[in-house]
N, C-alpha and C positions, 0 to 999 in steps of 0.2 A: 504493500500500500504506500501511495507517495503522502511523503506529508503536506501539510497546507502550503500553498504559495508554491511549492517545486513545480517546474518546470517538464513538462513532454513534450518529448522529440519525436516525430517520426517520419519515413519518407511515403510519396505520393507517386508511384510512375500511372505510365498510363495506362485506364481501365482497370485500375483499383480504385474500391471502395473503404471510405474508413467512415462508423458511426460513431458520433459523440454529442453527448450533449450539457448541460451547463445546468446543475439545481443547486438551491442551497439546504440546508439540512441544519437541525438544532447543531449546537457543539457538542452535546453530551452523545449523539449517532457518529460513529466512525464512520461510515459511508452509507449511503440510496442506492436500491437499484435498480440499473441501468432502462431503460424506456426503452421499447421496440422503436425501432426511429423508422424504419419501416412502415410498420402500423399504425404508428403518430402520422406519417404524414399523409398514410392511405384515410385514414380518420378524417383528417383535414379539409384534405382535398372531398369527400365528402359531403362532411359540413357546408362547405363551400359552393358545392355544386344543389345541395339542397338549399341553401338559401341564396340562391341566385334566382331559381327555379318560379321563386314569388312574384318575380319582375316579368313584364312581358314588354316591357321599353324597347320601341324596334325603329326609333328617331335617329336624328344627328348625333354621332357621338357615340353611340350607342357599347363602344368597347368602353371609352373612357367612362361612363355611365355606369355600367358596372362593374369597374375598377371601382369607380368610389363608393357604390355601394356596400363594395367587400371593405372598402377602408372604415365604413360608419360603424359594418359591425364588428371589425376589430376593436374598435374603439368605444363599443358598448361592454357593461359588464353582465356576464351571462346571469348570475344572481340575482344580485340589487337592481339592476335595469339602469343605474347609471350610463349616462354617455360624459366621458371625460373630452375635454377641447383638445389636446395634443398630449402623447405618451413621453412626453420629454420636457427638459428645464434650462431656463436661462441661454438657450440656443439667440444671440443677439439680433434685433432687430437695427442693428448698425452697429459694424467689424468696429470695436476698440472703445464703442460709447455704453452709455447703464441701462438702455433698454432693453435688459434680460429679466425676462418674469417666468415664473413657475406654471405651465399649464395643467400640471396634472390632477386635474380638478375639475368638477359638473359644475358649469355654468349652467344656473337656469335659464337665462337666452339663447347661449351656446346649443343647451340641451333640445329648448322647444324648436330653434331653427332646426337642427337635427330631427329630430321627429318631424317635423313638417314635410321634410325632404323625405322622411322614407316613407310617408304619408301620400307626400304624391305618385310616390315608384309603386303604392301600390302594401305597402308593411303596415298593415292597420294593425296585427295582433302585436306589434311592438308598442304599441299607446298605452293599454295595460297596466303594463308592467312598470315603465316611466312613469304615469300616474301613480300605480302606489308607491314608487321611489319617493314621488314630489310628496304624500302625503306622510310618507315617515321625515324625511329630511325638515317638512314646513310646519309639522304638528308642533300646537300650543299657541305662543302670542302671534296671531297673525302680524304685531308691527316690530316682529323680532324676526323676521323675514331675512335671512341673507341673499347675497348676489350670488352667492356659489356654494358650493359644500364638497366635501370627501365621496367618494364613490359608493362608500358603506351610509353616505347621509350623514357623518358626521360634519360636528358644527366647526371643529377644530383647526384652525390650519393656520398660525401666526407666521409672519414675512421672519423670516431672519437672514443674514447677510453671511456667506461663507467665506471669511478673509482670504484661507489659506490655500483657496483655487483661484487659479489663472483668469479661469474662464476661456470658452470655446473665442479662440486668434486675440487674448487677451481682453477681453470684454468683461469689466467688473462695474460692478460685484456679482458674483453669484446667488442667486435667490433663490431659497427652500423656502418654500409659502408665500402662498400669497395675498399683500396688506388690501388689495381694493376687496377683500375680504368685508370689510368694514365701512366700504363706500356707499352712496347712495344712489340709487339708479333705476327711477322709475319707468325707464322703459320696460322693465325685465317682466313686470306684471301682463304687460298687455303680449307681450312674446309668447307666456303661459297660456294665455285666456286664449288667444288666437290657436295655437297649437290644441289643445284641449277642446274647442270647440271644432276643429278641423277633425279630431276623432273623434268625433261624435257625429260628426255628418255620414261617417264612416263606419257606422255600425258599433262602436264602442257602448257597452252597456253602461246605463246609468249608476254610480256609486251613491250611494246617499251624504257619506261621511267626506267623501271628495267635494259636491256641491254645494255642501255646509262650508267646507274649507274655502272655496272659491271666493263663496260670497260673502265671505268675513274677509276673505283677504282683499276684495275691490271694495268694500264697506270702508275696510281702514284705508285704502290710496285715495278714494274721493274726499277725504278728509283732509288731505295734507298734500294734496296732487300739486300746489303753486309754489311748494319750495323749488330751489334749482335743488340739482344735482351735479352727477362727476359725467353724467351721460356715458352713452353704449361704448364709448372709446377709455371710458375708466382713468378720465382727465385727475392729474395729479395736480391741482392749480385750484384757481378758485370755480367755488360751483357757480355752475348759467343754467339761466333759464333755455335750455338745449331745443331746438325745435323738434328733433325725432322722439326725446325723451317725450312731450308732450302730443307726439303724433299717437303714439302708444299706450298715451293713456286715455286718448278718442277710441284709440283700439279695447284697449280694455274692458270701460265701459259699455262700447258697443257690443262687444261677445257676452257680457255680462247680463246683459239685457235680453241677448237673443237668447242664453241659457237659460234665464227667469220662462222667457213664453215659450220654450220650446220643454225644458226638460224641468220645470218647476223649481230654480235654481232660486232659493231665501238670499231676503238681500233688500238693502232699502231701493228699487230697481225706480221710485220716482227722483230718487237722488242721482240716479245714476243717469238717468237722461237730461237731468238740469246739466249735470259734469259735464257728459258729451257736448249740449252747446255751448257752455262758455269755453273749453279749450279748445272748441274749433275756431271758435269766435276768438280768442287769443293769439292763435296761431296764424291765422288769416291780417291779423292788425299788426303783431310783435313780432312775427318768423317770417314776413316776406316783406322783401326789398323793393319795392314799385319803381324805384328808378332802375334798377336794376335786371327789374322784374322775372324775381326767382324768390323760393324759399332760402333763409339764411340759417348758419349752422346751428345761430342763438340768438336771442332778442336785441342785443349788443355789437351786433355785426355786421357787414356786407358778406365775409367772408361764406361760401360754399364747405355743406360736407357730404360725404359721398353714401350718406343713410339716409338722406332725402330720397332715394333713388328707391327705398322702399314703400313711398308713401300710396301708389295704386298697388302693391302689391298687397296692403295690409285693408286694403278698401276705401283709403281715407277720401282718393279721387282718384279720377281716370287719367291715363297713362295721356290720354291726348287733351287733357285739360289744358287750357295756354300757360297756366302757372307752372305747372310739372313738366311742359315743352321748354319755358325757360329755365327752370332750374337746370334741367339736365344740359343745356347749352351753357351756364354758367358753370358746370360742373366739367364740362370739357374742354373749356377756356382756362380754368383754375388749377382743375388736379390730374391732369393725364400729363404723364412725365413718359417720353420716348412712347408713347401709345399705350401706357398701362396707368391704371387709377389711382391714386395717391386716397387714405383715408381724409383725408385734410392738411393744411399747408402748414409742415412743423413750424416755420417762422414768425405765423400770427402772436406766437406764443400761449396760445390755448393750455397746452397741457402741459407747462410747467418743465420742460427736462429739457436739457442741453441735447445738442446732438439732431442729425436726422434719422426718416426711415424712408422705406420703399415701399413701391406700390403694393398694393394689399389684391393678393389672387382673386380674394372674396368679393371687392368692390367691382373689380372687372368682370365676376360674371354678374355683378347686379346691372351694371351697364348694358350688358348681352339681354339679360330680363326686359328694360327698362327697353331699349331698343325695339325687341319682340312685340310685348304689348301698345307700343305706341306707330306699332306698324311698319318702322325703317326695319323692313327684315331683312332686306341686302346688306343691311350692315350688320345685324344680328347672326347672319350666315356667316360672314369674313371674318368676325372678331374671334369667335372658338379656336379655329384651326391655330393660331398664330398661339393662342393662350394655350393651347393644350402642347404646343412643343416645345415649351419653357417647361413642361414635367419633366421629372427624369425618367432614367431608361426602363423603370418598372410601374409608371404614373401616375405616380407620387409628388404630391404639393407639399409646400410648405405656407408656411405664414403668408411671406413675402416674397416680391422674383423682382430683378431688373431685366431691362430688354435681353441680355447677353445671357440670362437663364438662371443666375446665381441666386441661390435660395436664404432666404435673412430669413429669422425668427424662428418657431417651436415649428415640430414636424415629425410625423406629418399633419394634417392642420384640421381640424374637422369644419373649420369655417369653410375652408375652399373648397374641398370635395362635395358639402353639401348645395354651396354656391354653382356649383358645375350642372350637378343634379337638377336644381329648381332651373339654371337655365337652359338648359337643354329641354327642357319639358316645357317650357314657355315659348323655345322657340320652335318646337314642333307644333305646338299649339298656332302659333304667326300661319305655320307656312298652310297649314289646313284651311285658315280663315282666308289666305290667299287667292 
């Protein structure tokens, strides 16, 4: 037996096989044994080909489609039904500066975009199980709500800063947990409510103990809905009144409303329609620009951000409304850097951190969406191909890409892959309407 840390040598010609694989085991076990790797990966491959099986996606794309499909469900947990954002940490969102955060962790927007997208491919039995995730992680004070939690639903996960690593091409600090833990981000509500009511359109059985939860938890955000927040970009700076954060909680109260007359969802639901018109009516006076004439990132700005780009997706308005025609024109004057989507312009100084980043995979296929539904589908056709060969050679995303392919940030990304998903299916949708 080798002892810990020792080193194995051995050689490779060719048309030899060697199995091995990598566990850990308590220290009081001398050794585990060995896994058929054989079998493991006949297992696998399997599983894989069974749950692909679900999808009948036969659009644009449709290899890289389910590629990411197989990537959403790696990145679910078979158990608990968490969906973690990316299986890795502190991978930088710009070589040598502090924008390294720790993904390995359920976003509840992260999560509900995630279900949404296997929602559309067609994965209603995965609603379920994510639902009761939400309802062990969110049980108790609805206004003790986190933005994210552990995969087990735990509340736990404090930032700490790892001095004594380099960090990936020198990028410190290294971060274990993470602090927007602790942020405020009323968009995350209306993510939930939207996804949640999307599987229920889809055959998802009624929970009693879930729609009690729902409607305590939009009960508590109509309450306190005009504070700013850190918004969906998890701004380390000061809180704004964010326009998408307030798009979302139009979203919220709208699914909340329709869960009351549809599925008998408790809830003060005349409060909640008073809600939905004044933050539309807020948003329409305070979140857009008339000279400009676009929606702006926050009541405080001209500037553009590239989650306006959701706003007919989530129902707020239609894709060819003249406001959402010029946002997205201000949005391709402002943040496309060499042909790919920047989340917003680091040097407004919004979110507080030194340094830049790169375009976000994610924004680019909301662009491809955004494109789709408002009918420019020749350019919804041309923009994929280009964006899917910045993957790599197994097609796989990251966070972030520049034109020349190089991958910034956590990875692989559950943002992009589901980004790829909803656009590919919007824009086969386009090309029907055609």
């Amino acid at each position: 037996m080798r002892e810990p840390g020792q080193l194995c040598e051995f050689e490779v010609s060719a048309g030899a096989v060697h199995d091995f694989d990598m566990a850990w085991v308590p220290s009081h076990i001398e050794e585990c044994e060995p896994i058929d790797v054989d079998a493991a990966i006949a297992a696998t491959i399997a599983q894989d080909q069974e749950w692909m099986a679900t999808s009948a996606y036969d659009g644009p794309h449709a290899e890289a489609v389910r590629r990411s499909l197989l990537v959403l469900r790696y990145l679910s947990h078979e158990v608990t039904g968490g969906l973690v954002a990316a299986p890795t940490m502190s991978l930088p969102e710009d070589f040598g500066g502090e924008r390294n955060w720790d993904y390995r962790y359920c976003w509840l927007r992260d999560a509900a975009l995630t279900l949404e997208a296997l929602l559309v491919a067609g994965y209603s039995g995965k609603a379920a199980a994510w639902r009761d995730w939400l309802l062990r992680a969110v049980a108790g004070d609805p206004s003790a709500m986190q933005i994210m939690y552990r995969l087990d639903a735990g509340h736990d996960l404090p930032e700490r800063e790892l001095d004594h690593l380099p960090g990936y091409r020198d990028s410190r600090p290294v971060h274990l947990g993470n602090g927007a833990v602790d942020q405020r981000q009323i968009d995350v509500l209306g993510e939930v409510m939207v996804a949640l009511e999307m599987s229920r359109e889809q055959g998802m059985t009624g929970n009693p103990d879930s729609l009690a939860l729902q409607g305590a938890l939009v009960d508590d955000l109509a309450g306190h809905w005009r504070e700013p927040d850190h918004g969906i970009w998890e701004i380390r700076a000061e809180l704004r009144h964010f326009t998408q954060s307030r798009v979302m909680v139009w979203a919220a109260m709208d699914r909340a409303i329709t869960a009351h007359e549809k599925h008998g969802m408790p809830g003060d639901v005349q409060n909640w329609r008073r809600v939905r018109e004044q933050v539309r009516e807020l948003i329409e006076t305070e979140g857009f620009d008339e000279e400009r004439g676009c929606y702006t990132q926050h009541d405080a700005t001209s500037e553009v951000d590239a989650s306006l780009l959701l706003l007919p997706t989530v129902g707020y308005c239609e894709a060819t409304d003249e406001r959402f025609v010029g946002t997205v024109r201000a949005i391709e004057e402002d943040l496309l850097r060499d042909g790919l989507v920047l989340r917003y312009r680091t040097e407004s100084g919004v979110d507080g951190l030194s340094g830049d980043e790169h375009p976000f995979f994610l924004c680019c296929f909301w662009l491809v969406s955004a494109y789709a539904r408002m009918g420019r589908v020749d350019d919804a056709e041309r923009y994929p191909a280009w964006l899917l060969s910045l993957s790599n050679d197994v097609g796989l995303m990251a966070e972030e890409v520049d034109h020349e392919g190089t991958f910034y940030g956590n990875f692989p990304q559950a943002f992009s892959h589901l980004g790829l998903i909803r656009a590919a299916y919007d824009l086969q949708e386009a090309q029907r309407r055609r």
